[in-house]
C-alpha positions, 0 to 999 in steps of 0.5 A: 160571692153569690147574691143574696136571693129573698123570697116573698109572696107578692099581692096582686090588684085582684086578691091573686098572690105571686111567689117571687125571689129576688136579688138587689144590687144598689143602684142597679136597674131591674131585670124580671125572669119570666118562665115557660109554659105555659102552667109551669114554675120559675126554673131561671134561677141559673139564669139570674144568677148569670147577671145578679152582678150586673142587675138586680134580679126578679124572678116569679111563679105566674098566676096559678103556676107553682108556688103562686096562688091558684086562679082560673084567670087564663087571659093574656092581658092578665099576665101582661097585668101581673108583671107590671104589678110585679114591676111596681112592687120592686119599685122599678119605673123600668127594667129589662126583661128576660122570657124562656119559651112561653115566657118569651111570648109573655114578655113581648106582649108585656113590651108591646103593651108597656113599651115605656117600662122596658128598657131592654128584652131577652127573648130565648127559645121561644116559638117565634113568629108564625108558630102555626106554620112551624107546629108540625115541624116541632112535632116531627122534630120531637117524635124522631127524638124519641124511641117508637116505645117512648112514643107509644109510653107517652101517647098511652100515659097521656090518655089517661090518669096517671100516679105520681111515679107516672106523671114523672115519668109522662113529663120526661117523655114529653120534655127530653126532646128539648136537649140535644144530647141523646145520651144526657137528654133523658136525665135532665127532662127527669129532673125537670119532672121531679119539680113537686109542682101541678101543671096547670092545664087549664092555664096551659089550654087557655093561653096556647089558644089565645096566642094562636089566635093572635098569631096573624097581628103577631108582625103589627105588634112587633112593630110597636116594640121599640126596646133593644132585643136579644133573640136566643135559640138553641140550634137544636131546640126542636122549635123551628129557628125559622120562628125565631129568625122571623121574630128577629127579622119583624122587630126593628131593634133586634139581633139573633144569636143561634147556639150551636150544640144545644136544645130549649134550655141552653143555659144547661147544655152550652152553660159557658157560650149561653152566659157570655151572650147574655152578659154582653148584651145586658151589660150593654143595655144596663149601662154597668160599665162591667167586662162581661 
């Protein structure tokens, strides 16, 4: 039986309001779902759902981001803030932490801010360590998944504004080299781009900036991080695997799992291997005593 999933709107120290859906299992310890981006929306309800049996679960639209209240506060250390607000609200002292992509960025800056309040970390698909070094290698990567007129369709798209039919258009050119797939990749970027949410842009702008700009500290950081980690990549993510391999490697409590024959979501792609690894190690770290 699928859990019952509850949906509110949580208030921040700053007048900010968070968009959040929850599941509660008695006597189970938390697990928040961070998305990507970053300036997207939550899009790991099929991630949750993979564990609400194990966990309770708590999934959010960061500031500015989807349902949440719109905002111009694009620092780091904000977003750090908001979640552990979010932590406080659900009435967890600790929890486990699942990040996608951005996500993944954000939650390893929320455990090496917070490490007392983290009990575990699930880092999937995120650039890793070293992201400067490995940005032409993703961007070679996507363009050769794209046809020459798809790449000339986006290009023209992007400089410019674009109608609502557009902008669908402009964000499944942009997002279908994350599937591995060419014969599928094309339909699900187009659904990922039908969400009838705004980028927001200056989010987006801000915090690639930032997080570049600490990218030399990024080992020392690691270092503090003193949480049990999961690292998990799709094979086929056009985000280099040699990030996630550093990252796993800079951690001291970490192990990677690379999956084969699937891109940047792999929970759609490899639905069955993607569950099994997150169970195993969830059940590990929540204590469940539950056959994964």
């Amino acid at each position: 039986m699928a859990a019952a999933v509850l949906t509110r709107t949580v208030p921040l120290s700053d007048g900010a309001q968070l968009w959040t859906a929850s599941t509660r299992l008695p006597g189970a310890p938390g697990m928040a779902f961070v998305h990507g981006g970053p300036g997207l929306w939550d899009n790991l309800e099929p991630v949750a759902a993979m564990v609400d049996d194990l966990v309770s679960t708590v999934r959010y639209d960061q500031r500015a981001c989807g349902r949440s209240s719109a905002d111009t506060d694009h620092r780091m250390s904000r977003f750090v803030a908001d979640l552990d607000e979010l932590r406080g609200h659900t009435g967890f002292a600790r929890w486990l932490v699942f990040g996608h992509s951005f996500g993944a960025t954000l939650a390893l800056a929320y455990a090496v801010a917070h490490p007392d309040r983290v009990a575990a970390l699930v880092l999937a698909d995120g650039v890793g360590l070293d992201w400067p070094e490995f940005r032409a290698e993703y961007h070679r990567n996507a363009r050769q998944r794209r046809t020459v007129d798809q790449q000339a369709r986006l290009t023209e798209l992007g400089s410019r504004p674009r109608s609502a039919p557009e902008e669908v258009e402009w964000r499944t050119l942009s997002w279908l080299p994350d599937f591995a797939d060419p014969v599928t990749a094309e339909a699900l970027a187009r659904e990922d781009a039908q969400a009838p949410f705004a980028i927001d842009t200056a989010g987006n702008a801000a915090l690639n900036a930032e997080t570049d700009a600490e990218a030399g500290r990024e080992r020392e950081r690691c270092a503090q991080v003193t949480a049990p980690v999961l690292v998990v990549h799709g094979e086929a993510d056009p985000r280099p695997v040699g990030g996630a391999l550093r990252l796993a490697e800079a951690l001291p409590d970490a192990e990677l799992v690379v999956l084969p024959g699937c891109g940047h979501q792999p929970w759609r792609e490899r639905p069955d291997r993607f569950r099994a690894v997150l169970r195993s190690f969830v059940a590990r770290q929540a204590g469940a005593g539950r056959a994964p």
